[in-house]
C-alpha positions as CSV (number, residue, x, y, z in Angstrom):
1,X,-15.4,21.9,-21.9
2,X,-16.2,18.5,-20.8
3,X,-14.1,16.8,-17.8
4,X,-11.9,14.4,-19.4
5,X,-12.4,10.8,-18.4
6,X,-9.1,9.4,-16.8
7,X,-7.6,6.7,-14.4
8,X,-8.7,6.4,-10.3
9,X,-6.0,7.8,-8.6
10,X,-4.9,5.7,-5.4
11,X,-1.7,4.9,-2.9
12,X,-0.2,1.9,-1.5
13,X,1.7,1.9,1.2
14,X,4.9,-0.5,2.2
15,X,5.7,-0.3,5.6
16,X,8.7,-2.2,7.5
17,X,9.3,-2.5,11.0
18,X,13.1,-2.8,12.2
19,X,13.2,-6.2,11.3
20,X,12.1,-5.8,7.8
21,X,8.8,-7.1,8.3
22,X,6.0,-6.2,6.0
23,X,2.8,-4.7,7.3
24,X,-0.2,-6.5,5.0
25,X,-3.9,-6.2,5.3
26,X,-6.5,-9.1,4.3
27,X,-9.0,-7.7,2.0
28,X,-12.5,-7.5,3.7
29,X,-14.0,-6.8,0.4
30,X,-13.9,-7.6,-3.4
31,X,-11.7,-7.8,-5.4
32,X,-9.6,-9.8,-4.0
33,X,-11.6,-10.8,-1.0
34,X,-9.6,-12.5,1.9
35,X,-6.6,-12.0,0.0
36,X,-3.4,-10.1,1.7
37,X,-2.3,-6.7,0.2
38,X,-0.5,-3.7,1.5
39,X,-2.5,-1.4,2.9
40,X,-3.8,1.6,0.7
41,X,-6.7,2.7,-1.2
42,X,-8.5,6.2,-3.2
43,X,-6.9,9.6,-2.9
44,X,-9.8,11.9,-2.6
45,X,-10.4,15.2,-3.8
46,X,-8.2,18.5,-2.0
47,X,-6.2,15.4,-0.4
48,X,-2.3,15.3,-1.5
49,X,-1.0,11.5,-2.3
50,X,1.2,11.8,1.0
51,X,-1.7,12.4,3.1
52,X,-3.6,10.1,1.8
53,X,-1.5,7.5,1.6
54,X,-1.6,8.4,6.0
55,X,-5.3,8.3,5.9
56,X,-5.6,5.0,4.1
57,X,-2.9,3.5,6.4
58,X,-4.5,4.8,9.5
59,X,-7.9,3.8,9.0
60,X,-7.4,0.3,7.9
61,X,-4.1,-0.7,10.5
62,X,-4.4,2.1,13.2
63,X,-0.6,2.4,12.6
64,X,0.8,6.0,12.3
65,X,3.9,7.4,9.6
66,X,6.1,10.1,9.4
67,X,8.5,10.3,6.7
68,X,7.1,8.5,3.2
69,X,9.8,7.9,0.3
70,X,8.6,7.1,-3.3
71,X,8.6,3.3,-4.4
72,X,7.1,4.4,-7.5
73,X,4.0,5.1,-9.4
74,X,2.1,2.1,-10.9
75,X,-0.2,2.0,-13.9
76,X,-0.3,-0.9,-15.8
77,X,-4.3,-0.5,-17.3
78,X,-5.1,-3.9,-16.5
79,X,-3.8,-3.8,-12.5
80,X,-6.9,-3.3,-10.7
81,X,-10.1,-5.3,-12.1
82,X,-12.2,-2.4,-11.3
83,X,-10.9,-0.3,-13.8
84,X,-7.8,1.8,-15.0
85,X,-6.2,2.6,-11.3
86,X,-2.8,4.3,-11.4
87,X,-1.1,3.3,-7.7
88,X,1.5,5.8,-6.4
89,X,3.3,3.6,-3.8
90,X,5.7,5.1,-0.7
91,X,7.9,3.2,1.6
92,X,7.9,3.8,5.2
93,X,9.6,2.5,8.2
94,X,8.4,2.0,12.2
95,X,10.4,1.1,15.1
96,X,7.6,-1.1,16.3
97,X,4.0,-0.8,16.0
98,X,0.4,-2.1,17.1
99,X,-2.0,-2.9,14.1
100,X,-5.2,-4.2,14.1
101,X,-8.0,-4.3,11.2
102,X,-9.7,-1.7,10.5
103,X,-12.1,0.2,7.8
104,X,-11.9,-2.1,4.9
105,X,-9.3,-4.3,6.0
106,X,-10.5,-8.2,7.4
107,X,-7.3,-8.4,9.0
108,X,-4.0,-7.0,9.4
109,X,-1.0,-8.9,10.1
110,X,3.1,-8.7,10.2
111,X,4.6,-11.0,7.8
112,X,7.9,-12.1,7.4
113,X,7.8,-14.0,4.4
114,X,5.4,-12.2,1.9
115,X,7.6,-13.6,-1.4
116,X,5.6,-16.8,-0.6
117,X,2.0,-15.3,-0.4
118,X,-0.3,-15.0,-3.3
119,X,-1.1,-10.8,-3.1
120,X,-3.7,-8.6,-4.5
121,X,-3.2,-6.3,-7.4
122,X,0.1,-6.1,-8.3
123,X,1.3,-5.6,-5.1
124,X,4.2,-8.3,-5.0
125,X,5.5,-6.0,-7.8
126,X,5.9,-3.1,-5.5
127,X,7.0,-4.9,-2.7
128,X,10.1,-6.1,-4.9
129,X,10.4,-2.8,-5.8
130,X,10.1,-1.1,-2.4
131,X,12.6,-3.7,-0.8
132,X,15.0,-3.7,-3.7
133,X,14.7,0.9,-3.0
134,X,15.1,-0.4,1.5
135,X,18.4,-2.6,1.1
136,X,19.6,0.8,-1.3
137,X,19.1,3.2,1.8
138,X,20.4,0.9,4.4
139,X,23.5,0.9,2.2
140,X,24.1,4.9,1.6
């Protein structure tokens, strides 16, 4: 039997610092060249979403995570210009952290105000999303 054709499976991953800051990269290659997104990318084969939703992080901020909570899973056919990309997205939260630019990323930053930036994908979906799911834990 044939291998069915079907979606690229990737992560994105929102992390906050204590402050509520948002950890974004700058995108070192197309699409979206030079634009900020959260850090993420292709889970790859024997790899679960959680781990590589780690790896990605790692290799394109440096920044390490424990504990990973579910934003959601995204896949709208039309989010990615690449092709049909379904995006499972966690939340994660550091006391403080170092980042700097790695793998594919042009530049990794802290930023306070991302509601005002003009992000990759449909990452300022997420984001919404992922703080809406933050102000909910903060509360319980």
């Amino acid at each position: 039997m044939p291998r069915p054709v079907t979606p690229l499976l990737a992560v994105d991953c929102v992390v906050l610092d204590r402050v509520d800051r948002v950890l974004l990269i700058r995108r070192g290659h197309e699409p979206f060249r030079g634009k900020h997104a959260l850090p993420g990318g292709f889970v790859e084969v024997g790899e679960t979403v959680e781990d590589a939703c780690r790896r990605e992080l790692m290799e394109e901020t440096g920044v390490k995570l424990g504990k990973l909570t579910l934003v959601g899973v995204f896949s709208d056919p039309s989010r990615d210009p690449r092709g049909h990309t379904v995006a499972v997205s966690f939340l994660s939260r550091v006391r403080s952290a170092k980042a700097t630019a790695g793998d594919d990323a042009a530049a990794v930053e802290w930023v306070t105000n991302w509601q005002r930036l003009d992000l990759a994908f449909d990452h300022k979906t997420i984001l919404r999303k992922a703080m809406r799911l933050a102000a909910d834990m903060q509360k319980a």
